[in-house]
matplotlib code that plots the C-alpha trace (Angstrom):
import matplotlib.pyplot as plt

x = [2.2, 2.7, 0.3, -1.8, -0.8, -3.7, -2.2, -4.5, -3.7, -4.0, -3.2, -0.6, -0.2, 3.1, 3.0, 1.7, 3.3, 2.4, 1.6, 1.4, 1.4, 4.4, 3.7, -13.0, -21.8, -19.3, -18.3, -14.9, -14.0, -13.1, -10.9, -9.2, -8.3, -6.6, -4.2, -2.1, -1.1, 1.9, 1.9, 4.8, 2.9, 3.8, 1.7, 0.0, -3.3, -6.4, -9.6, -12.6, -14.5, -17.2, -17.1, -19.5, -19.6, -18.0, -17.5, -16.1, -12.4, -14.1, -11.0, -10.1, -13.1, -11.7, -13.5, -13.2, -13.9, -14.7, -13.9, -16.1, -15.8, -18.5, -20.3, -19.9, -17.7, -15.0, -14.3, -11.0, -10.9, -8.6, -9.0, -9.6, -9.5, -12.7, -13.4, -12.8, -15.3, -17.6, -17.2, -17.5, -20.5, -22.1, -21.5, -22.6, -25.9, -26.1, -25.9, -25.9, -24.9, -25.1, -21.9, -19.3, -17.2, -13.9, -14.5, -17.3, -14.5, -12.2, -14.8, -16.1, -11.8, -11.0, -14.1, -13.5, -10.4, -11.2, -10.5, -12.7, -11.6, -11.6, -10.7, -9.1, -6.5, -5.2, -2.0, 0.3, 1.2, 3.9, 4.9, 0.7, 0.3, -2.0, -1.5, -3.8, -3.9, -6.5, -6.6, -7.7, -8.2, -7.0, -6.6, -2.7, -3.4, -4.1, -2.6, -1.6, -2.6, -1.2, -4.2, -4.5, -7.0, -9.9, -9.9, -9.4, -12.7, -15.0, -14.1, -14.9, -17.9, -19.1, -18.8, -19.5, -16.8, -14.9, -12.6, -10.0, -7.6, -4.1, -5.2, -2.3, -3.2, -6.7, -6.0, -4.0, -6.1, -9.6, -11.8, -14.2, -18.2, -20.1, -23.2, -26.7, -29.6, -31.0, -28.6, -30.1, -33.8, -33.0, -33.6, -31.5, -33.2, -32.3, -33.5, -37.2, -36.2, -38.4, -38.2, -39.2, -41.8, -43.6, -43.2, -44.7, -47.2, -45.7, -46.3, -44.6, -41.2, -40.1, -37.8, -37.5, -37.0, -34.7, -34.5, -35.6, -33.6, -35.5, -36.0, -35.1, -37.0, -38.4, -39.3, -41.3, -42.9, -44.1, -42.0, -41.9, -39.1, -40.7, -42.5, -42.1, -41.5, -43.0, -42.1, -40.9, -42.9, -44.7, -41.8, -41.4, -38.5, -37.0, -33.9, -32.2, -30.2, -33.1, -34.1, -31.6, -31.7, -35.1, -34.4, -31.6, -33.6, -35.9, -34.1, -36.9, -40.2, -41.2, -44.5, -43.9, -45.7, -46.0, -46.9, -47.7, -49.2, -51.4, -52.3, -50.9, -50.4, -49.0, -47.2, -45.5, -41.7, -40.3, -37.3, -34.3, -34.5, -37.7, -39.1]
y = [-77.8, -74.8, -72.0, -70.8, -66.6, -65.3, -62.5, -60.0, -60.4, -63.4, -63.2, -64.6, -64.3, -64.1, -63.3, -62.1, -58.7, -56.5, -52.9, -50.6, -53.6, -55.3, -59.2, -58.2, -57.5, -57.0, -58.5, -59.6, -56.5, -55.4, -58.5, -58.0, -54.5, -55.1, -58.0, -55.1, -53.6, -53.1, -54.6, -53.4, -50.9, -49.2, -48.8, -45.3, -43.9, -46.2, -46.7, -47.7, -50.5, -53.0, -56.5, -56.1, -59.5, -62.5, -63.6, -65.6, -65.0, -66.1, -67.0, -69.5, -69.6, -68.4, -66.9, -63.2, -61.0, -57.3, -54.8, -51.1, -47.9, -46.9, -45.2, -47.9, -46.1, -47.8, -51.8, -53.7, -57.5, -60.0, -64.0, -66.1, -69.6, -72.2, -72.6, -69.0, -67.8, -70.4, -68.8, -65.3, -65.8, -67.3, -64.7, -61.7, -64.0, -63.9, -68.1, -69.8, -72.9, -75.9, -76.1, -73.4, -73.1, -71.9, -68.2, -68.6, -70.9, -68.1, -65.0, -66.6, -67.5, -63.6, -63.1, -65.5, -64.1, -60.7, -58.9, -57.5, -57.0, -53.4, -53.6, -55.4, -54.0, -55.0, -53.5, -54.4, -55.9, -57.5, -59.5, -60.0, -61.1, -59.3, -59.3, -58.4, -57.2, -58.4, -55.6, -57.1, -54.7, -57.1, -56.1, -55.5, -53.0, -53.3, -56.7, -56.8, -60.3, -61.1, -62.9, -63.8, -61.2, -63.7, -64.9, -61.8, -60.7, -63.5, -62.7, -58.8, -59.4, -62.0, -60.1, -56.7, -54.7, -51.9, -53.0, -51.1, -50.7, -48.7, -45.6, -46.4, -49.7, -49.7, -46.5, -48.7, -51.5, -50.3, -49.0, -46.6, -48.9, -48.4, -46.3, -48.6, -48.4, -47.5, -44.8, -43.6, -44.2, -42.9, -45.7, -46.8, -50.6, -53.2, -56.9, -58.0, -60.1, -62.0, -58.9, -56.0, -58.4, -58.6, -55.1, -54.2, -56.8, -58.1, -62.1, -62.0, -61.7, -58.0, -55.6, -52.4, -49.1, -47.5, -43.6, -42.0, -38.9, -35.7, -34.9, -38.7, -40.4, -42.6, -39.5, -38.1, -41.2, -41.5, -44.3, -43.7, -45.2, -47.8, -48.9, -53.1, -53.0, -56.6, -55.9, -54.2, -54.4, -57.2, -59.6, -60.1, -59.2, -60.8, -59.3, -56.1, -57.5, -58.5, -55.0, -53.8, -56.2, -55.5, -51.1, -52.3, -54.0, -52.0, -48.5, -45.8, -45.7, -48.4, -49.7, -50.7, -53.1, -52.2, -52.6, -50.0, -49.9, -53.1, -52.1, -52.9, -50.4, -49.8, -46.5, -45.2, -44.2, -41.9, -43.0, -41.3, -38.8, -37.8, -34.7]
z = [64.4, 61.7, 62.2, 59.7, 58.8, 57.2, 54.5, 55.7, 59.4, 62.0, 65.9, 68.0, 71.9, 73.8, 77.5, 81.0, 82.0, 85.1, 84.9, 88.5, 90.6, 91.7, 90.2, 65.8, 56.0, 54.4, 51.0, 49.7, 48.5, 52.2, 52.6, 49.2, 50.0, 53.1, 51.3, 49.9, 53.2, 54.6, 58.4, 61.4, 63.2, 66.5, 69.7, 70.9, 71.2, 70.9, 68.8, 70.8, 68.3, 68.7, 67.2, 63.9, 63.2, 61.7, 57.9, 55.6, 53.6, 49.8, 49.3, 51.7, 53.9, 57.0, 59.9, 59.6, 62.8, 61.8, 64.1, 63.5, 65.0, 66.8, 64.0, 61.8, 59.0, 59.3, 59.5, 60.5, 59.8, 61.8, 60.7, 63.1, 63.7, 63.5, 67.3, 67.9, 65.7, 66.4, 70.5, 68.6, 67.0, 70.3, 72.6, 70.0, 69.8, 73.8, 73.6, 77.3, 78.1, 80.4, 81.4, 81.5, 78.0, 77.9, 78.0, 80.6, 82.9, 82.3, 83.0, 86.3, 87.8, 87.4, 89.5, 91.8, 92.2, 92.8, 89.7, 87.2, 83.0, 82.2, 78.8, 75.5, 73.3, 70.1, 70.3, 67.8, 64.2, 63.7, 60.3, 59.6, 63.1, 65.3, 69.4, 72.3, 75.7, 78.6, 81.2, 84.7, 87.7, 90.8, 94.3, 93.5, 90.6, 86.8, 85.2, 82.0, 80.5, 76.7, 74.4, 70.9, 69.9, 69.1, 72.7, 74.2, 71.9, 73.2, 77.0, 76.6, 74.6, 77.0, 80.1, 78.1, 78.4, 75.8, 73.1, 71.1, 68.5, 68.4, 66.6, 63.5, 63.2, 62.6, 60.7, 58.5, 58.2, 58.0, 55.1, 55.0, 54.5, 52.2, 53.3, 53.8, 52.7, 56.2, 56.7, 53.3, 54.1, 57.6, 60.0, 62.8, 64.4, 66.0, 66.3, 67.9, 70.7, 73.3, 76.0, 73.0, 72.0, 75.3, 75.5, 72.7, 72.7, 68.9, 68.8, 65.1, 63.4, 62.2, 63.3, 65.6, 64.6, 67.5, 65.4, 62.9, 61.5, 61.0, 57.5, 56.0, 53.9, 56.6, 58.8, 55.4, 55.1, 59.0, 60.2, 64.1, 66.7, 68.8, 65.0, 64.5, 60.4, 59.8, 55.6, 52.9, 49.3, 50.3, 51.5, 55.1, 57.0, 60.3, 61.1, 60.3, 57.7, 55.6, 56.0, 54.3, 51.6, 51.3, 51.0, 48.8, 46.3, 46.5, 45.3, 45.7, 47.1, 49.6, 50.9, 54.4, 56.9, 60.0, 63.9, 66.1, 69.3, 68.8, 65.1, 61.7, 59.1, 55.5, 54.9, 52.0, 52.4, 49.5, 47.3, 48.8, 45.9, 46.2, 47.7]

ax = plt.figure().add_subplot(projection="3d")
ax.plot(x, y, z, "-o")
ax.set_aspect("equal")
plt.show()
């Protein structure tokens, strides 16, 4: 069976090695880019990175895993296969089960067996075809486990651990994002899920504000952290995505609903160019 190489980068896995023991909103623009690049890169220091997501090529419709830094400026894609990003997109939405999937089968043997994953690592490229390591600490030492990378990403973001990038390779292959529309009003949230909304006694839909940054826009206009922003000129938001749809159509002042501490209110945020 031929397998597909996706020009901007697929995965392969190879093998099981020992070490000291003695047995991935962004647009196409992104995926364009990283066509042109040139791929054989060597292994050395690492990039820590968090899975951002999964998209679609619009060129070929293929899964897209996008790997950021931790500050977000900078985003690495890897294509994926169906059933991979399909396992992707469940474990970064926290899905359980009935029965144990693949990932979960393979999460609850190394425990049964006494080890415990420490960390993934995409390692290498090699003619467009990306290859990752699971580390398991076992009784023996640390074990060395070869992956494809999309697998490899499931497990560690199902059992929440650290994932990385060789420094040169996701120098290589990332691109600096653009800068949102919250980082311009000044808001840093995060979604409204059933544990926030008990604490904070918010039956609706909306969306948390987690920070505000002194001096922004948002601080000017008296957004607060721990505020539930139910809209945005009128239109209701549900997610932090729609939020930033919302700032970016909306391109200066803002009339935002809100919830705080058991009351709504409407406050006025200043255009990012106002004073």
């Amino acid at each position: 069976m031929r397998m597909f190489k996706p020009p901007g980068g697929g995965e392969m896995s190879r093998s099981v090695r020992l070490r000291d023991c003695p047995m991935h909103r962004v647009a196409g623009w992104l995926l364009a880019f990283l066509w042109c690049l040139v791929p054989g890169l060597a292994v050395g220091d690492f990039q820590k990175v968090k899975v951002q997501g999964v998209i679609r090529d619009p060129r070929t419709a293929q899964p897209v895993a996008l790997l950021a830094d931790p500050g977000g400026r900078r985003t690495m894609p890897i294509w994926i296969g169906e059933a991979e990003a399909m396992a992707l997109e469940a474990a970064l939405e926290g899905a359980v089960t009935r029965r144990p999937l693949t990932h979960d089968l393979l999460a609850s043997v190394i425990t049964r067996l006494g080890a415990s994953l420490e960390e993934v690592q995409v390692t290498e490229l090699k003619e467009d075809v990306y290859y990752a390591l699971i580390l398991l600490k076992g009784p023996e030492g640390l074990i060395e486990v070869d992956a494809r990378p999309s697998d490899a990403m499931v497990l560690a973001v199902k059992v929440g651990r650290p994932i990385s990038v060789e420094s040169s390779i996701f120098e290589a292959r990332s691109v600096p994002m653009p800068v949102s529309s919250l980082e311009v009003y000044g808001l840093e949230v995060q979604e409204l899920d059933k544990e926030l909304r008990v604490a904070l006694s918010h039956p609706g839909e909306g969306v948390v504000v987690s920070n505000v940054i002194p001096e922004s826009p948002a601080h000017k206009g008296g957004i607060k952290p721990g505020d539930v922003i139910e809209g945005i000129q009128g239109k209701s938001v549900a997610s932090p995505l729609e939020l930033e749809e919302a700032l970016q159509a909306a391109e200066g002042r803002v009339v935002a609903d809100l919830f705080r501490q058991g009351r709504r209110l409407r406050l006025v945020i200043p255009g990012p160019s106002q004073r």
